[in-house]
N, C-alpha and C positions, 0 to 999 in steps of 0.2 A: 270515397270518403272514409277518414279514419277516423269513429267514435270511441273516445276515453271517456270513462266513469270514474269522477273521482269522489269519496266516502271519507267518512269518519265521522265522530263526534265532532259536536260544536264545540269551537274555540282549538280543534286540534290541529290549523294549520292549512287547513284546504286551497285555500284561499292566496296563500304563501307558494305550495307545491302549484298552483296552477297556475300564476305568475312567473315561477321560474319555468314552465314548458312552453312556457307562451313567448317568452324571451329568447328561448332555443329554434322559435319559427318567425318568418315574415308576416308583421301586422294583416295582407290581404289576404292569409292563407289558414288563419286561424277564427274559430268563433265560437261562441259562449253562451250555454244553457245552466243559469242557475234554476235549482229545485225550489229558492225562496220567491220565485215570479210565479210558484205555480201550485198554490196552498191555495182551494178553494173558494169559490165564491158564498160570501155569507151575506147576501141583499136581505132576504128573508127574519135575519136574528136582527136584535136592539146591539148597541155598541157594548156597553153590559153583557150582554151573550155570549158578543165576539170575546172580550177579552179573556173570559173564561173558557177560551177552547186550548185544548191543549194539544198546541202544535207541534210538538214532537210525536204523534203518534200517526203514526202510515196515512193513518184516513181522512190525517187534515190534507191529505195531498193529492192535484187533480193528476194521479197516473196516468190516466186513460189521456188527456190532454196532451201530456208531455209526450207520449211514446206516438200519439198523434203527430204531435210537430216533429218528432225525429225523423219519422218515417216518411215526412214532407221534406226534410232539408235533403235527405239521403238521395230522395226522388229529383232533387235539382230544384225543388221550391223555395219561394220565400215564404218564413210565416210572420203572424205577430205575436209575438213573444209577451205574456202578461206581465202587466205589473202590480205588484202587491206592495200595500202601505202597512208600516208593522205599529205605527199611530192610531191610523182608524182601522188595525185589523180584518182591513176588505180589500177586492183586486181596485183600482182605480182605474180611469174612463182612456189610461195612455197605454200604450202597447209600442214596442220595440220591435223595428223593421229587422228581423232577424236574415242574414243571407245563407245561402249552403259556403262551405268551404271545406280545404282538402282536409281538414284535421277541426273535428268538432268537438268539445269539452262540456262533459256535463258535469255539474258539481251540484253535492249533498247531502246532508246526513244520511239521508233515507233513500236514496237511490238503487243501493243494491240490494231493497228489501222488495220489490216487485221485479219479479219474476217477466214480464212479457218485456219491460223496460232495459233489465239487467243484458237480454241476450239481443238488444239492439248494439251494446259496447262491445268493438275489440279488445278493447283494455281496460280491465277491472284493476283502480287503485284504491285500495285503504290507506288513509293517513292517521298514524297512530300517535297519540301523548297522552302523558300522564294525565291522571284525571285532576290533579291541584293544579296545572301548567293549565288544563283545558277552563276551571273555571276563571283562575285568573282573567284570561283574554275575555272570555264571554262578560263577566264583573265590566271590564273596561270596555267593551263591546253597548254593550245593553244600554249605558250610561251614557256613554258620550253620541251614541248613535240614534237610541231607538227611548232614548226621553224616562228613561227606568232610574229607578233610584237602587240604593243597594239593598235595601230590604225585601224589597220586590224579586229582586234580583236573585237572591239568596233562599229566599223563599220557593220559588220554583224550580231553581235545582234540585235544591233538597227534595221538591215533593214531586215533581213533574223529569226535570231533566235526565238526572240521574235513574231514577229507574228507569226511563225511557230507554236511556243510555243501554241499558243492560238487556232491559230487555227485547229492544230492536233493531236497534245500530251496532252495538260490537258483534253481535251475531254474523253480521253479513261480511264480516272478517274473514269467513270461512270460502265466501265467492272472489277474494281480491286474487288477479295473480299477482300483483305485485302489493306490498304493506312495505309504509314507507313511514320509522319513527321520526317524528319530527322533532324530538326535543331539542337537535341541533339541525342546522343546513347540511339535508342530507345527498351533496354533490354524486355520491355513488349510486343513488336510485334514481336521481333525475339521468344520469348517464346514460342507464339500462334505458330509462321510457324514450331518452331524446333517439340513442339508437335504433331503439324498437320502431319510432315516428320515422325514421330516416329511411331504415329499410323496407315499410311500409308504402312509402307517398312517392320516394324516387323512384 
């Protein structure tokens, strides 16, 4: 099994770049670990509580879980894969029949800021953009997805995202072997990773 780690800040494209690697493999042979299924369980707080946590920082994130389920698909298991509502800010009662496959993708802001997590991936990617491009998408994101208005919106970049940004996510820029700027379709870096997957799995 081939585990990619893909990184960046939010709204910088992830999501895009792992679309086009996924398109470069057969549907049976590829499968998908997002980091957003796996932000802790908050039973214990009021919904008040939840909203006030601020998810961009390491410790909203159950690591221990994830590098759990990696180290189960790796073994040839199946796990259930959480699922998280960014509505009621808690995991929900569904869970996603996750399979092993030859080429695994994990995707996240914060993915390559854990250490036990980081050295389960073959391939450490960062995906890079400007930080006006990054809030953009997230503005359009937030809104049409996850029921935010723009004020809201705006407001926790300014005071949550972006330092976050800095202070824990572009860091981990320094673990990527490949950084891949997304401000345009960057056909020469998906080249390199579809290679790298090729001569890897054949």
């Amino acid at each position: 099994m081939l585990i990619i780690g893909i990184a960046g800040g939010t709204g910088s494209g992830k999501t895009t770049v792992v679309h086009q690697i996924m398109n470069q493999l057969p549907l049976t042979e590829v499968g998908i670990i997002s980091q957003d299924h796996y932000y802790r369980e908050n039973n214990n707080l009021s919904y008040e509580d939840r909203a006030k946590i601020n998810f961009d920082h390491p410790r909203a994130i159950d690591f221990e879980l994830m590098t759990e389920h990696l180290k189960e698909l790796k073994a040839g298991n199946t796990i259930p894969q959480p699922v998280y509502s960014f509505v009621t800010h808690n995991r929900t009662d569904d869970t996603i029949l996750t399979h092993p496959r030859k080429v695994m993708i994990v995707e996240g802001i914060l993915i390559l800021a854990d250490a036990k997590l980081r050295d389960l991936f073959d391939i450490k990617i960062f995906v890079h953009a400007d930080s006006d491009e990054r809030l953009i998408r997230r503005l359009k994101r937030d809104i049409a997805e996850r029921g935010r208005d723009m004020e809201e919106v705006l407001n926790r970049y300014q005071n949550t995202l972006k330092p976050m940004h800095e202070q824990f996510i572009e860091p981990t820029k320094a673990y990527a072997d490949i950084i891949i700027p997304n401000d345009k379709y960057n056909t020469v870096a998906i080249d390199v990773v579809r290679a790298v997957i090729n001569q890897r799995i054949l």
